[in-house]
N, C-alpha and C positions, 0 to 999 in steps of 0.2 A: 504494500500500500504506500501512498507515493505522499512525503509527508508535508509539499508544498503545494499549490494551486495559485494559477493564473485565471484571473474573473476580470470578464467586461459588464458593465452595468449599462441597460440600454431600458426607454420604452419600445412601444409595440411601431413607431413610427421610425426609427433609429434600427428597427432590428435586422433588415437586407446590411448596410457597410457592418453592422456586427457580427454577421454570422459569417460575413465573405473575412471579416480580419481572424476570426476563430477556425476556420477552414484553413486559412494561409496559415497561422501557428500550427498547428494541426500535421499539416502536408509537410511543410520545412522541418518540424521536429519529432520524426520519428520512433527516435530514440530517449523520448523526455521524461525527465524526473519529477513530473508534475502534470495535476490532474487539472483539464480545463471545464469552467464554472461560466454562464452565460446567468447572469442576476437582474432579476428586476421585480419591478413592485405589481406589473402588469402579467397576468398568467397568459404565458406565449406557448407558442409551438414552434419547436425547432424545427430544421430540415431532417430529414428522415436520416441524410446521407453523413451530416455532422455529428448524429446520436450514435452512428453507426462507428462514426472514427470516435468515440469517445469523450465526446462533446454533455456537458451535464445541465441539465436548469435548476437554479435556485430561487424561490420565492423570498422574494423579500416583505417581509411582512412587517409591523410597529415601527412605520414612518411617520407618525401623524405629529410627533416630536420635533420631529425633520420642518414641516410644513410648517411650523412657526416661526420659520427661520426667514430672513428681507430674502428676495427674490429680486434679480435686475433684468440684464441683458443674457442671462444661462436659466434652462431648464430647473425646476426644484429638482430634479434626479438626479442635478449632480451631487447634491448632500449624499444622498447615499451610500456612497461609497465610503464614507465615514461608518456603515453599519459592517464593513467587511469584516474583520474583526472578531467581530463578536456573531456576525454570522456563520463565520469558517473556522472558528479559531477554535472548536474544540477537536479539530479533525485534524488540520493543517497549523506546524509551525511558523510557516511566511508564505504570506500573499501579497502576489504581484497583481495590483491593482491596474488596467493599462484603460486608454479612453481609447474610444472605436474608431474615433479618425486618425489610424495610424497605419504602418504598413511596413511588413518586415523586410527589408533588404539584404540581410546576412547573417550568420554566424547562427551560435548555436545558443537558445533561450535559456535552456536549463543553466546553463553559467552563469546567470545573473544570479542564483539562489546560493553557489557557492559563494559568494562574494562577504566580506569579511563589514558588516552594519556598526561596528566598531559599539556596540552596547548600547546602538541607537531603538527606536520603538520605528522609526522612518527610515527607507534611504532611499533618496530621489535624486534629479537632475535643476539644477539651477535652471530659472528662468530666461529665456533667450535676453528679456532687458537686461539682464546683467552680463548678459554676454561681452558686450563692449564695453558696457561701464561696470563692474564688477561694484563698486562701491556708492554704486546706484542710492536713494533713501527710497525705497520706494511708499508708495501709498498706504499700503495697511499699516505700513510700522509707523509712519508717523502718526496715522489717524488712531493706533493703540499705545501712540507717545513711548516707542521704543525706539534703541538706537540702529541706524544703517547693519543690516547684517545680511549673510548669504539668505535668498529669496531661493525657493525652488516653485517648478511647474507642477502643476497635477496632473499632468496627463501620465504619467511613471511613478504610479508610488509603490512601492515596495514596503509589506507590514512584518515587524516581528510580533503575533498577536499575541503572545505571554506580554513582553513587555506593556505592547498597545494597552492593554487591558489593566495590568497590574498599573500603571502610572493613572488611567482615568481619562484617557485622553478626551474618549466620546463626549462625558460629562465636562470638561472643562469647556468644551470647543462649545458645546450648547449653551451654558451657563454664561459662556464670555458672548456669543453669536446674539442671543436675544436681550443684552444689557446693552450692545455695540454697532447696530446693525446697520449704520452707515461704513464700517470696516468691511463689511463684506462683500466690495468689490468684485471677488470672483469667488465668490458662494466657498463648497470646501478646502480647497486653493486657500481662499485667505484667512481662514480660520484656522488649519492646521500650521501655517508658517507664522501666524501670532502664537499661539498654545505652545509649538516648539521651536518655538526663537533662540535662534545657535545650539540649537542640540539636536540637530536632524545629521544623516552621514550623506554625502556627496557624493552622488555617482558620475562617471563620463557621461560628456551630450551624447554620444554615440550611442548611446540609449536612448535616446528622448531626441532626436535630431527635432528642433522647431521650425519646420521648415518656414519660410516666408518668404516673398517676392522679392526681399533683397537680399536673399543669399540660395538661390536657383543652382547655383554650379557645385557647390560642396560635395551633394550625393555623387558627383562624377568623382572628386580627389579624395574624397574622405571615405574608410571602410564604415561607414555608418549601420547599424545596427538596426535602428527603428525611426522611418520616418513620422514626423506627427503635423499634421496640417494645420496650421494656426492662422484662425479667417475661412476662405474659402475652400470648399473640400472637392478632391474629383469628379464627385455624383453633384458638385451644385456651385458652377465655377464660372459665373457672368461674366468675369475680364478675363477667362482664359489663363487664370496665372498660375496654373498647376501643370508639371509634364503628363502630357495626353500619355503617357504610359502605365499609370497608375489608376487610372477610367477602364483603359485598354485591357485591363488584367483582372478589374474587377465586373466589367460588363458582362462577360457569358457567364459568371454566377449568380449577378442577380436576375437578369434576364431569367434564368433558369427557375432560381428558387421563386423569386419574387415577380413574375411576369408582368403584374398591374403596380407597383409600388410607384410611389409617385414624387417620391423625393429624389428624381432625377430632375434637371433640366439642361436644356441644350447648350452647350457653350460655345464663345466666336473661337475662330481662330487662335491658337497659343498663343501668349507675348511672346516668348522667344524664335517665334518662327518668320517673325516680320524683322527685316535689317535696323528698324530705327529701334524697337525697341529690345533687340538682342544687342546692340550697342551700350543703351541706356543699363541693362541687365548688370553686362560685363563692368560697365565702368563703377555701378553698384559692388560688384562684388570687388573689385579690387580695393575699393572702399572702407571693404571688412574685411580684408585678407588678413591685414597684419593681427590685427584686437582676435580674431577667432582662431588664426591660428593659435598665438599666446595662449589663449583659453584651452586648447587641443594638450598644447606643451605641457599642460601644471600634471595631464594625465601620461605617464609611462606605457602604460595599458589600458584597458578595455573595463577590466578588474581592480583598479586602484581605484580607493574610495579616500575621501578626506572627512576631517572633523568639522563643524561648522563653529566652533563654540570656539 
């Protein structure tokens, strides 16, 4: 019995890119030391053919806790994912928490679980804005009147649920979310980086690649691990700023599974397929070469993790 698990959290409208990113873990990881968990508060039906590779549903049930939580420009389903935890956590040592708009590019998933959380209850991927400015203030911490510290993304969280659980996190995160709710900016994202401010562990971007339109070329030079769309996604890309290869590879599965699903729309033309703005691109990216490579350098490996504290 496999003593980790990898869980996407989707509703029933999000569930076609969910079940196409669970297929793709699935296929590339053959050989995997962790069982995959498809969660939500909506009772779905999976594909026949992802139940068949192994693929599990978890109901999420006692959200209503969740829903009193400020609500902005994200789903309340993203709080959820705050419930992992304690929803896996008597089965599974660590849960890799990942968001559906992402997309595997390489290497081998079960590695992440071997990686050393340095006594942390978290270990995630810094936030692309810190990418360049590393010593960023960002938003929540001044609006929770703390000092500049490492910010990470949510779309890669990584739990140790002993810790998670024995430290309180859930409750604190509630306790502080409903006294604070103009802090919460990006719903469980900024709850969990106020709760554990400098005492989360650091993992490579190369986990969490953020992709965005001004840094298009990286996936080409960087062995990137998991890309994560930040903005717009393959299945719903009005300015075309996403490579049509990543549409390309997910269209005959939804097509397939999800024939009528409707969270597709047509997109124009790539930006980088027109000369002005494959210009504009490159000279973006040279822009960030220097600051992300830097960022790349603090990591030896793939597996090297830092303290935040």
């Amino acid at each position: 019995m496999n003593k980790n698990a990898v869980v996407l959290v989707c509703d029933e409208h999000y569930l076609p890119p969910t079940c196409f990113f669970a297929d793709q873990i699935l296929n590339q990881n053959p050989h995997r030391n962790f069982d995959l968990m498809i969660a939500s508060a909506d009772s779905l039906t999976l594909p026949g053919d992802l139940l068949l590779k192994g693929a599990k549903f978890s109901l999420i049930e006692n959200v209503n806790k969740l829903h009193e939580l400020k609500t902005n420009h994200l789903p309340i389903s993203t709080y959820y994912r705050l419930l992992m935890p304690d929803l896996l956590g008597a089965k599974y040592q660590r849960v890799l928490y990942l968001d559906s708009d992402m997309f595997i590019e390489g290497g081998n998933l079960s590695e992440i679980f071997d990686i050393d959380m340095l006594g942390c209850s978290v270990a995630a991927v810094r936030d692309v804005q810190q990418w360049n400015r590393p010593l960023k203030h960002v938003y929540e911490f001044k609006a929770a009147n703390l000092e500049a510290a490492p910010y990470f993304n949510g779309g890669l969280e990584m739990f140790d649920t002993r810790k998670f659980k024995e430290n309180n996190i859930l409750d604190k995160c509630l306790d502080f979310g409903l006294s604070n709710p103009d802090a919460l900016l990006h719903h469980d994202q900024s709850l969990l980086n106020i709760i554990l401010h400098k005492n989360w562990c650091e993992l490579s971007p190369l986990w969490n690649w953020q992709y965005t339109i001004m840094k298009p070329f990286f996936t080409i030079t960087q062995p990137i691990l998991i890309s994560h769309f930040l903005g717009d996604k393959p299945w719903s890309d009005p300015k075309g700023a996403c490579p049509p290869r990543y549409w390309n590879s997910m269209k005959p599965y939804i097509l397939k599974e999800f024939p009528n699903w409707s969270g597709y729309t047509e997109s124009p033309q790539h930006q980088q397929n027109t000369p002005k703005k494959f210009i504009r691109r490159s000279l973006d990216h040279l822009m960030v070469l220097a600051n992300t490579k830097r960022n790349l350098s603090r990591f030896s490996s793939y597996k090297d993790t830092f303290p935040t504290g």
